[in-house]
C-alpha positions in Angstrom: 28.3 -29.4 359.5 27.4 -31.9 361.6 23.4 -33.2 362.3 21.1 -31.4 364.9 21.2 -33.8 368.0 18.0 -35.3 369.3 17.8 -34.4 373.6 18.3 -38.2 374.4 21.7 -37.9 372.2 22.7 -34.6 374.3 22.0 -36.6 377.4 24.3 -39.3 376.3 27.2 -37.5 375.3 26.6 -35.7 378.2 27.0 -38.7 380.4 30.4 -39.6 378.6 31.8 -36.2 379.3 31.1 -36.7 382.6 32.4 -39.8 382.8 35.4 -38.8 381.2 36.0 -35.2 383.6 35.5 -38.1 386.7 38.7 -40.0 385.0 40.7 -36.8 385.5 40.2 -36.7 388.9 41.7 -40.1 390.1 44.9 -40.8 391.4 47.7 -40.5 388.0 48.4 -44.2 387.7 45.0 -45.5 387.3 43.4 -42.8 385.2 44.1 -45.3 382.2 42.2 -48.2 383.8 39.2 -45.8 384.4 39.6 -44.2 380.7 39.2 -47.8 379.1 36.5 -48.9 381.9 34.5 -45.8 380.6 35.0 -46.1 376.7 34.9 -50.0 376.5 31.7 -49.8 378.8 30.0 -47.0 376.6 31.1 -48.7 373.3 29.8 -52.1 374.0 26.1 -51.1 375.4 25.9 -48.4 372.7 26.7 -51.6 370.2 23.9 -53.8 372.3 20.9 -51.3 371.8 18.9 -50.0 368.7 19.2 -46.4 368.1 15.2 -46.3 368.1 15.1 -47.9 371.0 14.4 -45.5 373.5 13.2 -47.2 376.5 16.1 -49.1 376.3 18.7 -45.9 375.8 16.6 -44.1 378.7 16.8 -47.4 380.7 20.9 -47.5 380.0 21.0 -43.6 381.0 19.5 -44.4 384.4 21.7 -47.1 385.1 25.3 -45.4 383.6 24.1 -42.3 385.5 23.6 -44.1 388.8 26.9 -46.3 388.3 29.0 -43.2 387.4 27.9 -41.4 390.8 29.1 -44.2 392.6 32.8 -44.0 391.0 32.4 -40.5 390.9 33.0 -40.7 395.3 36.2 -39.6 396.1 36.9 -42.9 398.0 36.9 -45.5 394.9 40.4 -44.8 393.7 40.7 -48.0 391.5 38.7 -50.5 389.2 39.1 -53.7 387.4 40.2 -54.2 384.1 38.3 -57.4 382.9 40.3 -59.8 380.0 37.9 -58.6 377.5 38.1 -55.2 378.0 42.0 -55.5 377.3 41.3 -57.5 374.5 38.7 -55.0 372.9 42.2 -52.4 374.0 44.4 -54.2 372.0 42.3 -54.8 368.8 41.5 -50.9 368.5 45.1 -50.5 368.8 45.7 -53.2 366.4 43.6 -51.9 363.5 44.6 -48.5 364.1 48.3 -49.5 362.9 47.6 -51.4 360.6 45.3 -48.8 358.9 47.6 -45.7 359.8 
């Protein structure tokens, strides 16, 4: 039985489901780029921010909200892949072997 969630934790996951239903709806060969764009991106500012920081999550909302509306148009059909997000990629697949 999991923890009741507080609203600002609804709104978050919220935001990652979103930004997870927008992967499924670009073109089949880049869907992976946008997948690890989305989870590296929510991963490292949720690592960068306090959980009692509020202003700080609220401020982070705004901005992923804002950002995610913009690759949400139908016209962006691609996005870069930075080094360290293909780094980050290939460490969580490392230690997931080598735990498994």
């Amino acid at each position: 039985m999991s923890a009741r969630k507080s609203g600002l934790q609804k709104e978050v996951l919220a935001l990652y489901r979103r930004a997870l239903r927008m992967v499924r709806t670009k073109p089949a060969l880049t869907q992976p780029k946008f997948n690890l764009f989305v989870r590296y991106n929510f991963h490292t500012q949720a690592s960068s921010v306090s959980p009692r920081d509020v202003a700080a999550i609220e401020h982070l909302l705004r901005r992923g909200k804002r950002q995610l509306e913009m690759y949400e148009q139908p016209s962006v059909r691609d996005c870069q892949i930075s080094q360290a997000m293909s780094d980050w990629e290939q460490s969580r697949h490392g230690s997931r072997t080598t735990s498994q």
